[in-house]
C-alpha positions as CSV (number, residue, x, y, z in Angstrom):
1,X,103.8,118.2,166.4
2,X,104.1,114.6,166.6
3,X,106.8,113.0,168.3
4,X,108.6,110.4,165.0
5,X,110.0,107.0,166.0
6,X,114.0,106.9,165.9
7,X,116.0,106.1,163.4
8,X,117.6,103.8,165.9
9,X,114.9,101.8,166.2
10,X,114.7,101.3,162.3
11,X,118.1,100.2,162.6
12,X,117.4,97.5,165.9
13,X,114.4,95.9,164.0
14,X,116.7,95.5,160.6
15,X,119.8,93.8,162.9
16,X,117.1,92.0,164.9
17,X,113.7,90.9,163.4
18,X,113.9,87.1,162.9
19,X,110.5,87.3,160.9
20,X,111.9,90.5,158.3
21,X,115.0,88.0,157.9
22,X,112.8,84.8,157.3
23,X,110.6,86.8,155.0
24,X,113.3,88.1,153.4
25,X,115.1,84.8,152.7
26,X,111.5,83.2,151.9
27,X,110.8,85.7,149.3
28,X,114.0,85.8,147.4
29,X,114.0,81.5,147.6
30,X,110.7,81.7,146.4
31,X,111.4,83.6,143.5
32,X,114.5,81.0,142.7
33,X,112.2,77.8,142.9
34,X,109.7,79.8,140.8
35,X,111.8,80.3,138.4
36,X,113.4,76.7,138.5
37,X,110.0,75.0,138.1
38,X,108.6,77.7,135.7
39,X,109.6,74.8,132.4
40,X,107.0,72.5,134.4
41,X,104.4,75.4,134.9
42,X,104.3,74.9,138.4
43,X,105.3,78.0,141.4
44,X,107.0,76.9,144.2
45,X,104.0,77.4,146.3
46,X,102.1,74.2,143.3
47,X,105.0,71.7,143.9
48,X,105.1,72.1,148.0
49,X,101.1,71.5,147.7
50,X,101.4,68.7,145.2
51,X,104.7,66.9,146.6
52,X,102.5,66.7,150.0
53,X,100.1,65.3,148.4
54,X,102.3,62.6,147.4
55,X,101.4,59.5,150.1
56,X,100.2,56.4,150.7
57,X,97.0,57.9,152.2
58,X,94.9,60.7,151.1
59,X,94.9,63.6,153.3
60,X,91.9,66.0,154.5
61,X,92.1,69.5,153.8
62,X,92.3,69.8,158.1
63,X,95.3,67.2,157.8
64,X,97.6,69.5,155.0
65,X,96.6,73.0,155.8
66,X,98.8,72.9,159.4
67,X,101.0,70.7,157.7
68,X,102.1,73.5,154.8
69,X,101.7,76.4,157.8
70,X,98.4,77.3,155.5
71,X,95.3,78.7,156.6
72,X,92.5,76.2,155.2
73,X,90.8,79.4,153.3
74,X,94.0,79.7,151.0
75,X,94.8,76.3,150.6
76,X,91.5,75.3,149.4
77,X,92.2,78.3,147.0
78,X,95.2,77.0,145.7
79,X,94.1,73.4,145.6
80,X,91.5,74.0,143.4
81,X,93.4,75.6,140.6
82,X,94.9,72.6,140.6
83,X,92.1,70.4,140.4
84,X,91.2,72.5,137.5
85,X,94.2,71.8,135.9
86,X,93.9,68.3,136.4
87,X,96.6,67.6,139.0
88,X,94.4,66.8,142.0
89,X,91.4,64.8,142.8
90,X,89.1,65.4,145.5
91,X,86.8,62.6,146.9
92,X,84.8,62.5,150.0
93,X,86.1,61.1,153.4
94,X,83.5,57.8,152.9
95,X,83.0,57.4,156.7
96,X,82.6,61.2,157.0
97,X,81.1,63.1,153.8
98,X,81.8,66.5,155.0
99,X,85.7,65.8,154.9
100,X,87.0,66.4,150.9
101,X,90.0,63.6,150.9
102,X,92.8,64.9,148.5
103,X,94.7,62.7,145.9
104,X,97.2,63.6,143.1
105,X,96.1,62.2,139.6
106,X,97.7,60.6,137.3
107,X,98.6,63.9,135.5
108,X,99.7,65.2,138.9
109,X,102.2,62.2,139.6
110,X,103.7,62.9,136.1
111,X,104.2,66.5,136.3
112,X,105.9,65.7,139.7
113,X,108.0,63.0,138.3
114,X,109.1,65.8,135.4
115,X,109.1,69.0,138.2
116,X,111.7,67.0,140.8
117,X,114.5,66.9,139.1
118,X,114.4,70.3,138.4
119,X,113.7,71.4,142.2
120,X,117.0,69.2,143.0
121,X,119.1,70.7,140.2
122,X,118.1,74.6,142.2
123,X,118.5,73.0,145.4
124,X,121.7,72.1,144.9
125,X,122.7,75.3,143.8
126,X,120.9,76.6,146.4
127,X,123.5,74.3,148.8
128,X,126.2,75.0,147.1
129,X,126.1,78.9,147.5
130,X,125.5,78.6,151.2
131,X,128.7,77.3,151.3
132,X,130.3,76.7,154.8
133,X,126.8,77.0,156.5
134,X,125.7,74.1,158.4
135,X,122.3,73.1,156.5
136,X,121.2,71.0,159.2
137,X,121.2,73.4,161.9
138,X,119.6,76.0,159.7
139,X,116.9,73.5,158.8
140,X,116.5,72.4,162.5
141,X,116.3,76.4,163.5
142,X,113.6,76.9,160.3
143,X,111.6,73.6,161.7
144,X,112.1,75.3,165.1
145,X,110.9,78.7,164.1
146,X,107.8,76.9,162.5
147,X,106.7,75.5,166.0
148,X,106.7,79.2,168.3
């Protein structure tokens, strides 16, 4: 008979994991943000791509993917449903053709302009129901989680 891993340890990994917590929390803010920007037919996961994108200079692909914490493979995925739907532009780096250079278009800043208030409207909510919570040290712990 096997030996079967104690409930106890079910129980330290629930009260301890930082990453169940962080998925957790990501996955239920996700679905919030999803559903805020769902009018504008963007997910959460479109805006963060296309808000990035919104900069003096156009990135590479090598630039955003750390950037987002994306692996280049699903980025490139997700960036080219939204060149099919007209929101992005990609051009080739001209002093280095085998870089794709990324630009919102037209249609992409305009969606954007019409998505944002919408994100700030849930993040506010979002604020408001953390209540006492000190945002700032919970963003500087998220930025700090992000680095190990």
């Amino acid at each position: 008979m096997s030996q079967k891993l104690p409930m106890t340890s079910t129980l330290e990994v629930r009260d301890r994991c930082l990453c169940f917590r962080a998925q957790r929390a990501a996955r239920a803010l996700g679905r919030r943000f999803d559903a805020a920007l769902k009018p504008v037919g963007l997910t959460n996961g479109q805006f963060s791509i296309l808000m990035s994108l919104n900069r003096p200079e156009p990135p590479r692909i090598s630039d955003l993917a750390p950037f987002l914490a994306m692996d280049r493979t699903t980025l490139t995925a997700a960036l080219k449903v939204l060149e099919r739907r007209g929101l992005v532009v990609f051009a080739l780096e001209p002093g280095d053709k085998r870089n794709k250079l990324l630009r919102l278009s037209d249609a992409g800043h305009a969606l954007l302009m019409r998505a944002l208030p919408l994100w700030r409207q849930e993040h506010d909510a979002v604020d408001a129901a953390l209540g006492e919570i000190d945002l700032d040290a919970l963003k500087a712990a998220l930025l700090k989680l992000g680095e190990v």
